[in-house]
N, CA, C and O atoms as a GROMACS GRO file, in nm:
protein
  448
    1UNK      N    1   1.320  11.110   8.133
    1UNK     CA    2   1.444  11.049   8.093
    1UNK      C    3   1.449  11.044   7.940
    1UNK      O    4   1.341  11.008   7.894
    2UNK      N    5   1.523  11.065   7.868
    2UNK     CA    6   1.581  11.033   7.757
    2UNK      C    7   1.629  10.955   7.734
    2UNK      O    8   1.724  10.909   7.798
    3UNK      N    9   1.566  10.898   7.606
    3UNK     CA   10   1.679  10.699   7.553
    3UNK      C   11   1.699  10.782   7.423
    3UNK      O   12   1.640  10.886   7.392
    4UNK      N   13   1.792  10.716   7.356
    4UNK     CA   14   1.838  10.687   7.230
    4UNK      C   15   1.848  10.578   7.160
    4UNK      O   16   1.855  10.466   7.211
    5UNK      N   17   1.850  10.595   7.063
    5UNK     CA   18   1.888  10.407   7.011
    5UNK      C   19   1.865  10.429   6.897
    5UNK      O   20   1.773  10.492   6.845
    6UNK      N   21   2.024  10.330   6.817
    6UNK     CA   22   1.986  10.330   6.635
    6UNK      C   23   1.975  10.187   6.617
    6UNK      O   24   2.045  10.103   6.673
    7UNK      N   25   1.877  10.166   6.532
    7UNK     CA   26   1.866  10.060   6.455
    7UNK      C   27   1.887  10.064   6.347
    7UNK      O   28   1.862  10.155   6.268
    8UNK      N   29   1.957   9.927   6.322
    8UNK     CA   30   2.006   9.886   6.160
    8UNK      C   31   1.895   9.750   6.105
    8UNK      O   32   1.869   9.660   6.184
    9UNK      N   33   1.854   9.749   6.001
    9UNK     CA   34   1.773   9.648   5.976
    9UNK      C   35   1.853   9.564   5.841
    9UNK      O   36   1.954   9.634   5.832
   10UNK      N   37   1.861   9.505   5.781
   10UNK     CA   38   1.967   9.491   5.669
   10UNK      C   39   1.932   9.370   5.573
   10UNK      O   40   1.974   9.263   5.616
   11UNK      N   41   1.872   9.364   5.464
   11UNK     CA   42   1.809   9.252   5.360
   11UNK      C   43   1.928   9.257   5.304
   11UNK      O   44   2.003   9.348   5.270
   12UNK      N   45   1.933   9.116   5.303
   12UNK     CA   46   2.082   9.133   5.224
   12UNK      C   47   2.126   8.966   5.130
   12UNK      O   48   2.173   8.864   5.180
   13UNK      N   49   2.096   8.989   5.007
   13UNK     CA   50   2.098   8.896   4.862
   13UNK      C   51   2.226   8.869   4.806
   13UNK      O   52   2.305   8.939   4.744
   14UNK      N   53   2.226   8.784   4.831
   14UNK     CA   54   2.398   8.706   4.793
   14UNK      C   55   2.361   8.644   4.635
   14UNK      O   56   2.263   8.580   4.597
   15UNK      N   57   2.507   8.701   4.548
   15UNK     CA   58   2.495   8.597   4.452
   15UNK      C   59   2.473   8.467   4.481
   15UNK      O   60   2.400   8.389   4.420
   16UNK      N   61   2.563   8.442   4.611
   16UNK     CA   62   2.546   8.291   4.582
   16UNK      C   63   2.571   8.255   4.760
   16UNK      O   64   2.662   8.313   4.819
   17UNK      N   65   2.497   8.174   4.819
   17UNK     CA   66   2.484   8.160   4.973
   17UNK      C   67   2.598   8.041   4.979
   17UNK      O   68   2.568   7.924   4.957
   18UNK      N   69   2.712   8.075   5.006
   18UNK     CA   70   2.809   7.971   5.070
   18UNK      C   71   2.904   7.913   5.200
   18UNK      O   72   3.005   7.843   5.213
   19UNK      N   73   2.815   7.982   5.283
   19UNK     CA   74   2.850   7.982   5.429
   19UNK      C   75   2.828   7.899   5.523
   19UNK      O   76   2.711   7.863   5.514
   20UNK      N   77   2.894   7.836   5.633
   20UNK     CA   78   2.853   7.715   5.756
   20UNK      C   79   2.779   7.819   5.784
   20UNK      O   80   2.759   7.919   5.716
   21UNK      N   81   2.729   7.787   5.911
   21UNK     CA   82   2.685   7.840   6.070
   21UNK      C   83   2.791   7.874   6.090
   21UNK      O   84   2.809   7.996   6.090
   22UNK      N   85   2.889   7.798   6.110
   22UNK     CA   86   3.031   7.872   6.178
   22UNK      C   87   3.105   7.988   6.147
   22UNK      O   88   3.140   8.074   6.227
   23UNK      N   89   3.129   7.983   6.006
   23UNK     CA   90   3.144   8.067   5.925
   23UNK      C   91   3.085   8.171   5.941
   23UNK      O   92   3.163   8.264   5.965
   24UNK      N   93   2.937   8.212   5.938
   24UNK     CA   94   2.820   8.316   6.023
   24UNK      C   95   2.851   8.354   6.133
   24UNK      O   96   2.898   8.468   6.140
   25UNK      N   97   2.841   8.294   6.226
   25UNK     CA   98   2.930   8.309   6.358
   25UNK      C   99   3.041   8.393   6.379
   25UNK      O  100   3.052   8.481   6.464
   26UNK      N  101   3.131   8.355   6.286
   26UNK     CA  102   3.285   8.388   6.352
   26UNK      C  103   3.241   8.581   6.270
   26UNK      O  104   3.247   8.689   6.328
   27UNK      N  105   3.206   8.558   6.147
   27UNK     CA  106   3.161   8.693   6.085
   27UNK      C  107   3.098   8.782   6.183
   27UNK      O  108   3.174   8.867   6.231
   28UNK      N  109   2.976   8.782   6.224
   28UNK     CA  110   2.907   8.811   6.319
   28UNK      C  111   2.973   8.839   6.472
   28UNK      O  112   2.948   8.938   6.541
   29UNK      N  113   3.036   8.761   6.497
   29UNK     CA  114   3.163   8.790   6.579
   29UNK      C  115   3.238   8.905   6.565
   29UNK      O  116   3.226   9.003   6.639
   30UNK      N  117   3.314   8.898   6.472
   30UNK     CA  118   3.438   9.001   6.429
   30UNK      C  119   3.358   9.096   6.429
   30UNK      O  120   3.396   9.187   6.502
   31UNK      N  121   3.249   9.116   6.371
   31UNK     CA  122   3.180   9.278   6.327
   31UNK      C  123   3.157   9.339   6.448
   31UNK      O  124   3.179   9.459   6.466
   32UNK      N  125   3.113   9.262   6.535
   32UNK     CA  126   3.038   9.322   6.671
   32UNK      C  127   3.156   9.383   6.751
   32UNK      O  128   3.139   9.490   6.810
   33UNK      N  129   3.254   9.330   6.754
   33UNK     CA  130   3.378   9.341   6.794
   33UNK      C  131   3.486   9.485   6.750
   33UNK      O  132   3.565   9.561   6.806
   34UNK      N  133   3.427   9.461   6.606
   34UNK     CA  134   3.516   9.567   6.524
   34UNK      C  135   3.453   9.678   6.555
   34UNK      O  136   3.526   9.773   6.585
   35UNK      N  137   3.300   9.697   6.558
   35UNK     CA  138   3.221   9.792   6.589
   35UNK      C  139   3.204   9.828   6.745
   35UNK      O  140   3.099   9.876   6.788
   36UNK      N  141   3.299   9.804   6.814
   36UNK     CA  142   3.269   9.840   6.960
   36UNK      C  143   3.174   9.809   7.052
   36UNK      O  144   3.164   9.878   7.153
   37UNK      N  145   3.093   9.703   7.030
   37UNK     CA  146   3.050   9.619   7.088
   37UNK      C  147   3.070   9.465   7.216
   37UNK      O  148   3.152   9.373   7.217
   38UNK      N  149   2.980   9.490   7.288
   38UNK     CA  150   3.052   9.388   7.386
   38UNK      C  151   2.937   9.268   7.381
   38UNK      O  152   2.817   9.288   7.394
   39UNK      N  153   2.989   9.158   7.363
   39UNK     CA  154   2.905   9.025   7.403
   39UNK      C  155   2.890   8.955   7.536
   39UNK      O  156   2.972   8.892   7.604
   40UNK      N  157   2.719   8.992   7.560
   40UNK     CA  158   2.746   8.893   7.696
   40UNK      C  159   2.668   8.790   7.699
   40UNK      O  160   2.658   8.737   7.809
   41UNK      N  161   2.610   8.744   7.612
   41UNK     CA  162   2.579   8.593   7.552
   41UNK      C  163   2.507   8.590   7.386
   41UNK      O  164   2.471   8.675   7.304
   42UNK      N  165   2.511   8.450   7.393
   42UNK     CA  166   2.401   8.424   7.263
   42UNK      C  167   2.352   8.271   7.259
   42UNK      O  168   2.395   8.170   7.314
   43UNK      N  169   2.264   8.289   7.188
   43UNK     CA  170   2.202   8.183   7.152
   43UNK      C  171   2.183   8.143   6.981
   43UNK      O  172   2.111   8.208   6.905
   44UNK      N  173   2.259   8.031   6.946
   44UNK     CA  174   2.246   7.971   6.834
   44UNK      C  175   2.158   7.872   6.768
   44UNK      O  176   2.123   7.785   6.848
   45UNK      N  177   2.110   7.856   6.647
   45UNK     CA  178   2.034   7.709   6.599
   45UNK      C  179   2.102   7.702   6.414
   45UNK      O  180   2.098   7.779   6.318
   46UNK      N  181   2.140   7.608   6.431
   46UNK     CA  182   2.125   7.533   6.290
   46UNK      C  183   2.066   7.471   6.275
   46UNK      O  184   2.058   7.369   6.343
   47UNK      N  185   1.980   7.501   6.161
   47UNK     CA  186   1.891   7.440   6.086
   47UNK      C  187   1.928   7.286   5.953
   47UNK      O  188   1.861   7.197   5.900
   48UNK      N  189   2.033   7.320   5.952
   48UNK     CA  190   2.116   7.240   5.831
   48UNK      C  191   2.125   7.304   5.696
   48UNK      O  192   2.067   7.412   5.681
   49UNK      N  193   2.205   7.240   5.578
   49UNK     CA  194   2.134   7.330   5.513
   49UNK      C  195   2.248   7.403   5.454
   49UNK      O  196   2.291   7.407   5.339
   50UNK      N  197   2.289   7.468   5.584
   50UNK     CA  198   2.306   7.672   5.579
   50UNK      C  199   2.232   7.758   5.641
   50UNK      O  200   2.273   7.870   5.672
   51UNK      N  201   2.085   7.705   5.672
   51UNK     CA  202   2.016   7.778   5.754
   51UNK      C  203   2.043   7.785   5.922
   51UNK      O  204   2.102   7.714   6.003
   52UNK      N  205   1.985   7.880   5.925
   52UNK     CA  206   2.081   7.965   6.070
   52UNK      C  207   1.989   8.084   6.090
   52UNK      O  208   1.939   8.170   6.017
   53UNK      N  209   1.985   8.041   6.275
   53UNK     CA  210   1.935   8.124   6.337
   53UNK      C  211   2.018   8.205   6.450
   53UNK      O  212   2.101   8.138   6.512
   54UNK      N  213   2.002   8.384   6.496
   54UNK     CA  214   2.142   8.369   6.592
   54UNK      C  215   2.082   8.483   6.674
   54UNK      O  216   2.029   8.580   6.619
   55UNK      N  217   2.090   8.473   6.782
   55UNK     CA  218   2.061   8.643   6.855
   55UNK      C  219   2.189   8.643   6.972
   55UNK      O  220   2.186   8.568   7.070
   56UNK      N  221   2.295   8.734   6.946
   56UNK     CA  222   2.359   8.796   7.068
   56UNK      C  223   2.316   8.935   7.129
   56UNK      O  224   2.301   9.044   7.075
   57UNK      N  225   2.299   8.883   7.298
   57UNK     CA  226   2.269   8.984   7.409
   57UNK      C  227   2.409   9.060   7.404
   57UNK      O  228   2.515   9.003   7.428
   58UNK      N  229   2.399   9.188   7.372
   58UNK     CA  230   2.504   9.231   7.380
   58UNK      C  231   2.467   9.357   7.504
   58UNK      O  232   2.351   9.396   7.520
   59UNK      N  233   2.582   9.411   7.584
   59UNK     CA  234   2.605   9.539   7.655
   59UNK      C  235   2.492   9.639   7.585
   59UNK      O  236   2.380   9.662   7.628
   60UNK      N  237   2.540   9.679   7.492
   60UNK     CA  238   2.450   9.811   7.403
   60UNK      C  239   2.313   9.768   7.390
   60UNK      O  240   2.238   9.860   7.358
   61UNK      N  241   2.244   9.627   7.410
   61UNK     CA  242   2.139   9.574   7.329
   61UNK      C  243   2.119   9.445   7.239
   61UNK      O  244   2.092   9.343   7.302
   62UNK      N  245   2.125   9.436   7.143
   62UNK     CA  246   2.114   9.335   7.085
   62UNK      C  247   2.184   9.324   6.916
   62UNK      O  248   2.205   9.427   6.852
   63UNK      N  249   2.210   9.209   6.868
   63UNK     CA  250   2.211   9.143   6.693
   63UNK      C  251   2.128   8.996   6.644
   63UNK      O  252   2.130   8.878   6.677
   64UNK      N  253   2.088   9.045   6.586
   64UNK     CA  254   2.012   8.883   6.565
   64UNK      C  255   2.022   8.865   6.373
   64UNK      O  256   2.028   8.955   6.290
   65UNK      N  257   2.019   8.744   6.354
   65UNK     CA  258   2.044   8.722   6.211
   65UNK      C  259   1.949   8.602   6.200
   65UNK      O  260   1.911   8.532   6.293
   66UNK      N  261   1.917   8.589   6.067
   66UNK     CA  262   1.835   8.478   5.982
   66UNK      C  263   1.910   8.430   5.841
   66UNK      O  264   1.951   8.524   5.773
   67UNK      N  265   1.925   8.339   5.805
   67UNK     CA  266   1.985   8.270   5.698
   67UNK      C  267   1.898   8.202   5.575
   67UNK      O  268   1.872   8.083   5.591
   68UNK      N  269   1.854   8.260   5.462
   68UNK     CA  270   1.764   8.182   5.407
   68UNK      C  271   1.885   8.107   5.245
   68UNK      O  272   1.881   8.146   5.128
   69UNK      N  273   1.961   8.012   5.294
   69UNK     CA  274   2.032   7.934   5.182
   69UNK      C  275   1.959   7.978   5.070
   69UNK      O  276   1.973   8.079   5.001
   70UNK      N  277   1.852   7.858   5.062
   70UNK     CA  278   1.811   7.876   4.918
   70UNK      C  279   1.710   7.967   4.897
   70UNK      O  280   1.599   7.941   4.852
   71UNK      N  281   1.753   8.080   4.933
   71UNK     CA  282   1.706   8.211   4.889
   71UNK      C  283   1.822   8.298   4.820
   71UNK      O  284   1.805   8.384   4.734
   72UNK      N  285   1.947   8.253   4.880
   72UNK     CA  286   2.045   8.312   4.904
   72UNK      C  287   2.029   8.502   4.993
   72UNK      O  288   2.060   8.605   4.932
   73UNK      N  289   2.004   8.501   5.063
   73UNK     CA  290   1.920   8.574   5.154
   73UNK      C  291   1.983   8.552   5.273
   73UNK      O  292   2.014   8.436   5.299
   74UNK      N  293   2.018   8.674   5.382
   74UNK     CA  294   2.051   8.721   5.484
   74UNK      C  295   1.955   8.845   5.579
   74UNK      O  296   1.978   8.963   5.553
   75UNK      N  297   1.880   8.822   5.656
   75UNK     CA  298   1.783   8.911   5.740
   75UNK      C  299   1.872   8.965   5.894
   75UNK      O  300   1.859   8.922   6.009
   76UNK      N  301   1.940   9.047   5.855
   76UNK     CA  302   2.007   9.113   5.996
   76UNK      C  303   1.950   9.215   6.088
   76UNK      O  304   1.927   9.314   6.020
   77UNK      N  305   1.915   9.236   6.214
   77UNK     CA  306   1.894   9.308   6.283
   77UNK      C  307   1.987   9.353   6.397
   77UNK      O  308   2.036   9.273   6.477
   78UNK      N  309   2.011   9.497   6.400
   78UNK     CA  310   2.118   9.544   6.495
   78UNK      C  311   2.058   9.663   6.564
   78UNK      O  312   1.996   9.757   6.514
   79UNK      N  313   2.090   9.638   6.700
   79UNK     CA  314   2.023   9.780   6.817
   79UNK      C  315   2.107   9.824   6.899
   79UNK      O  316   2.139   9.734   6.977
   80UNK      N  317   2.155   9.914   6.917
   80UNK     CA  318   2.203  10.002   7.039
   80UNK      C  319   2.165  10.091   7.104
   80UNK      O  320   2.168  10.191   7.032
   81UNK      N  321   2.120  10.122   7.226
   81UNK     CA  322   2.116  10.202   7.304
   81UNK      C  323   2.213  10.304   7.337
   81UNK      O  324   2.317  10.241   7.358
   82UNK      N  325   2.234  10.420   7.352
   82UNK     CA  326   2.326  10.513   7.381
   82UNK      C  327   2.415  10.533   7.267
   82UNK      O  328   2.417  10.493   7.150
   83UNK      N  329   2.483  10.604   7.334
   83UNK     CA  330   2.644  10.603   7.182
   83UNK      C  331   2.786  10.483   7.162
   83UNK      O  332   2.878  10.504   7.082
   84UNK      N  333   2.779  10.385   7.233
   84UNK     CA  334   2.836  10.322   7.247
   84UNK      C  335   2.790  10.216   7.198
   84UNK      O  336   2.696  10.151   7.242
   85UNK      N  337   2.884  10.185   7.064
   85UNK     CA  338   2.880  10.112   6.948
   85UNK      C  339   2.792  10.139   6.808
   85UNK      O  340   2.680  10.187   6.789
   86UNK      N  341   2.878  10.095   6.734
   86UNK     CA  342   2.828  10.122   6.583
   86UNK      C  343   2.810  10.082   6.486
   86UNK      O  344   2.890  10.071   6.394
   87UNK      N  345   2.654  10.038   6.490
   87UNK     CA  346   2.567   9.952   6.448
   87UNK      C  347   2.539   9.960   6.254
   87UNK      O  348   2.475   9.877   6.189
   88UNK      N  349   2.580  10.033   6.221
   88UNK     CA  350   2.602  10.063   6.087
   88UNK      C  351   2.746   9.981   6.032
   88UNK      O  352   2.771   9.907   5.937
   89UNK      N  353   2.838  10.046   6.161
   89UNK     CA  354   2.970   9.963   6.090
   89UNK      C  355   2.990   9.838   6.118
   89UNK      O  356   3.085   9.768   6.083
   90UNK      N  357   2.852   9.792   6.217
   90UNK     CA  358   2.895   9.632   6.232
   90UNK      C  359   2.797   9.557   6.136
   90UNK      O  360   2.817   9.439   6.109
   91UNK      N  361   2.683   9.630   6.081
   91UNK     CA  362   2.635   9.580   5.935
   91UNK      C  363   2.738   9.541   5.833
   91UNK      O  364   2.777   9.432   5.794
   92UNK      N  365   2.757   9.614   5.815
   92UNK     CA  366   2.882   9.676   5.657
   92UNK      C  367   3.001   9.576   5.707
   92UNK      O  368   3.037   9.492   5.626
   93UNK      N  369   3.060   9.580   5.825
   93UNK     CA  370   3.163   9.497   5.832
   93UNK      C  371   3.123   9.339   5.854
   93UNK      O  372   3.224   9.272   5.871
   94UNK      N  373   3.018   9.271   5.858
   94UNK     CA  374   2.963   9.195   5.838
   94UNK      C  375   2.936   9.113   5.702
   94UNK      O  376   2.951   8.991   5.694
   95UNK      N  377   2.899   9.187   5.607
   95UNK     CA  378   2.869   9.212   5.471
   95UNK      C  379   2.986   9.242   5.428
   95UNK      O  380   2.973   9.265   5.308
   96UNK      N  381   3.112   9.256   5.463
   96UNK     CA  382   3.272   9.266   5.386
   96UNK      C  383   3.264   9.129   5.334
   96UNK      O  384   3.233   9.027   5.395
   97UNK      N  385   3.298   9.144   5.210
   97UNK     CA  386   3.382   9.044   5.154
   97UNK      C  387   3.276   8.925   5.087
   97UNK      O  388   3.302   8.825   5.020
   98UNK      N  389   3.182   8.966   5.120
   98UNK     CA  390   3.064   8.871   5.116
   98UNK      C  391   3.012   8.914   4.952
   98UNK      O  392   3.008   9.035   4.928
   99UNK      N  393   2.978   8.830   4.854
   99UNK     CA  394   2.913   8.861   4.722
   99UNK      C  395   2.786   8.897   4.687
   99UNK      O  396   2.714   8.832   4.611
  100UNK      N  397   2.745   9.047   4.765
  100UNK     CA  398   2.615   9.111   4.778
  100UNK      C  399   2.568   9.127   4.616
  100UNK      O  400   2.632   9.192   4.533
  101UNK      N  401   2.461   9.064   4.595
  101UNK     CA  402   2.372   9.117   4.498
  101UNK      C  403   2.302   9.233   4.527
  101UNK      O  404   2.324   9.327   4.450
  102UNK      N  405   2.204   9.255   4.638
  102UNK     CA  406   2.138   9.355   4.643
  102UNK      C  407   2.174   9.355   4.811
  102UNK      O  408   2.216   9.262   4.879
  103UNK      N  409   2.136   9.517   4.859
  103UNK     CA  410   2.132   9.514   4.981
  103UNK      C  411   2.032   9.637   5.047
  103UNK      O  412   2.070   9.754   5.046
  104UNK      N  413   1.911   9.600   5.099
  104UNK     CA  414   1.833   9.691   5.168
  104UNK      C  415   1.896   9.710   5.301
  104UNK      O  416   1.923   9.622   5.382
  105UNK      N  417   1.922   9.882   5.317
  105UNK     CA  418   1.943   9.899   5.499
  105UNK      C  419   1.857   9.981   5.515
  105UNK      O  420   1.790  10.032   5.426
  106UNK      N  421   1.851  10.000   5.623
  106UNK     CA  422   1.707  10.091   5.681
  106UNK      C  423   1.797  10.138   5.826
  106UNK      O  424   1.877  10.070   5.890
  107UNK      N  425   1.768  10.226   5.842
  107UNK     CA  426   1.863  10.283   5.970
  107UNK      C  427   1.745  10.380   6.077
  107UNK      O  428   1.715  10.493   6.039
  108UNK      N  429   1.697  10.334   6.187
  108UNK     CA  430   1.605  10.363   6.250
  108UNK      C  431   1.634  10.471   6.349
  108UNK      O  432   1.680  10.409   6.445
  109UNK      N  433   1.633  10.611   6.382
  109UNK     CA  434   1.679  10.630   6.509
  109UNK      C  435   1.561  10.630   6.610
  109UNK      O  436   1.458  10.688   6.578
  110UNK      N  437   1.570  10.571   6.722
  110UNK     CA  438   1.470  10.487   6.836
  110UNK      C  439   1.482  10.605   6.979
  110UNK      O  440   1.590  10.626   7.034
  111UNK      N  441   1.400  10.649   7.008
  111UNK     CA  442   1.369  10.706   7.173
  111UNK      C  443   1.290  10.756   7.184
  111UNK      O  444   1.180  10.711   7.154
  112UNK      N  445   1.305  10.839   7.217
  112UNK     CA  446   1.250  11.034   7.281
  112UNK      C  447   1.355  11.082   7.334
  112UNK      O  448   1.354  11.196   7.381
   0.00000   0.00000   0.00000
């Protein structure tokens, strides 16, 4: 059998960290969404803060995020299986609008 799968990994340095949880959320939301992705659960934690923990089970696989406030620091991970959804554009559309200082991506392709 043959799998496929791309991974997105994504360090990502904000001038300046000014976001709820919710705020994270609804972002994280829209991207997965925009990128053709389907949600069939998740699990959340706030830390306070700003800090934030998040993993949605999605159809394709998975997204999970880390929040480091006073780092101003974002640790994203994105996986899909097959060709259905696009895990690059739900990075990037994630990271819209947002005041990136620096941004490491790493783009994995995963099978045999």
């Amino acid at each position: 059998m043959k799998t496929d799968g791309c991974h997105v990994v994504a360090d990502i340095t904000l001038a300046e960290y000014i976001f709820t949880c919710d705020e994270i959320i609804e972002r994280v939301e829209v991207a997965l969404a925009k990128s053709g992705m389907t949600i069939l659960g998740k699990a959340t934690h706030d830390f306070g803060g700003g800090g934030f923990t998040g993993v949605w089970l999605l159809a394709e696989s998975h997204y999970s995020i880390h929040t480091f406030p006073e780092r101003n620091f974002i640790s994203v991970d994105c996986y899909t299986c097959g060709d259905k959804g696009k895990p690059f554009i739900c990075v990037a559309t994630f990271m819209d609008g947002m005041e990136v200082q620096d941004a490491k991506i790493r783009i994995l392709h995963r099978g045999s």
